[in-house]
N, C-alpha and C positions, 0 to 999 in steps of 0.2 A: 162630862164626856167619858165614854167606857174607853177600857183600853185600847183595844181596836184602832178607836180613833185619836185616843193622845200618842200611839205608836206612829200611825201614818201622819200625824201631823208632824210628830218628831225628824221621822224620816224625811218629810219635804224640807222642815229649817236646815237638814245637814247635807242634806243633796243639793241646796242653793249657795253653800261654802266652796262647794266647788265647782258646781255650775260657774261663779265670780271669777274663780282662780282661772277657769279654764280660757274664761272671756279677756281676763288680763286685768280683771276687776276688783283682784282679790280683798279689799277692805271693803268693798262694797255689803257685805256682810254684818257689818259693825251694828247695824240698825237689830239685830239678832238673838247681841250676844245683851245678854244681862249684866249690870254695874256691879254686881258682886261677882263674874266669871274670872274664875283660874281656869290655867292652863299647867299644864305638867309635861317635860318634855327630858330625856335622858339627859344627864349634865355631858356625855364623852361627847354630843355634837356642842356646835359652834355656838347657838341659838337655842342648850339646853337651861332646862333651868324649872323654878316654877316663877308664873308669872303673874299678872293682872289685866283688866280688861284693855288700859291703857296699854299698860308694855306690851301685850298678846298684840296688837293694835300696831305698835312703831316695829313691831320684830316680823309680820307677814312681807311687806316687800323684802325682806332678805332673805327668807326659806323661798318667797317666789322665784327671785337670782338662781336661785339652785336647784330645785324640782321645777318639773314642765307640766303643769296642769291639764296644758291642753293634750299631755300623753297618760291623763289618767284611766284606767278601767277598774272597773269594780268586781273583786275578788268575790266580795260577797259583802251584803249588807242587809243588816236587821236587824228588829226593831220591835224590844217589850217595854210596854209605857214608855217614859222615856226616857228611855236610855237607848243609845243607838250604840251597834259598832258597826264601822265600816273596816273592813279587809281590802284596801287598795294596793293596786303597783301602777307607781309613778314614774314619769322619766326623768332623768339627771341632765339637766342640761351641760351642754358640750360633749353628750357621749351616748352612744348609741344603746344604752343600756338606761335600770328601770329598778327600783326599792320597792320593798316591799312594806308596807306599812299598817299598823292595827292602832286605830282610833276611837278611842271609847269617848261618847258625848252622852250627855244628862242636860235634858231637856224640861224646865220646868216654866211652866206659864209660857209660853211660845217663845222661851229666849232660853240661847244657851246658856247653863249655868257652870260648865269645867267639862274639860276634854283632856282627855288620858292617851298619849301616843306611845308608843311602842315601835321601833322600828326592827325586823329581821333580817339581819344580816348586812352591816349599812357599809360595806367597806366601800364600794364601789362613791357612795355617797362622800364617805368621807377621805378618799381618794380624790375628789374632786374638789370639793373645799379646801386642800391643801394644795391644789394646783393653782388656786386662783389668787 
């Protein structure tokens, strides 16, 4: 496959992560992710850490509790081989407000293989985790 096409394939496996989320599906994705995927997420949030496909797996319905998928748009997203980033803002449930987030995925054999998040500026987010 040229690049071209292991990019757009990349692209559909990470746009179907939140397609799931947005449907209220979010583990629906698991079929995706590859037995060796980490995951890497800042330790100051609740649900930071690095993790494994397992633990990535029992930790998505809790970030779902708190981001609203179905308020996601896309910042911007693309995609060389594969490696994706997506540039999201998502919404915080319980508040009328929305994070901004940078997600780097690596795409190898049609499964995710590690995803790098980054969040900008999370107060609002974690503002709400401590309300709950």
């Amino acid at each position: 496959m040229n690049n071209t096409g292991m990019a757009q394939g990349a692209l559909e496996i990470v746009k179907s992560f939140y397609s799931g989320g947005a449907r209220g599906e979010i583990t629906s994705f698991a079929d995706r992710l590859s037995d060796r995927f980490e995951l890497f997420v800042p330790g100051y949030l609740p649900w930071g850490g690095h993790f494994n496909k397992a633990q990535y797996l029992e930790l998505l319905p809790r970030v779902a509790d708190t981001l609203d998928f179905s308020k996601l748009r896309y910042i911007s997203l693309t995609a060389q081989g594969g490696h994706v980033v997506a540039l999201i803002d998502i919404g915080v449930r319980g508040t009328e407000q929305s994070v901004i987030i940078s997600e780097h995925w690596d795409i190898e054999n049609d499964l995710a293989t590690r995803l790098l998040v980054a969040y900008f500026d999370p107060k609002v987010l974690l503002d709400r985790v401590a309300a709950v």
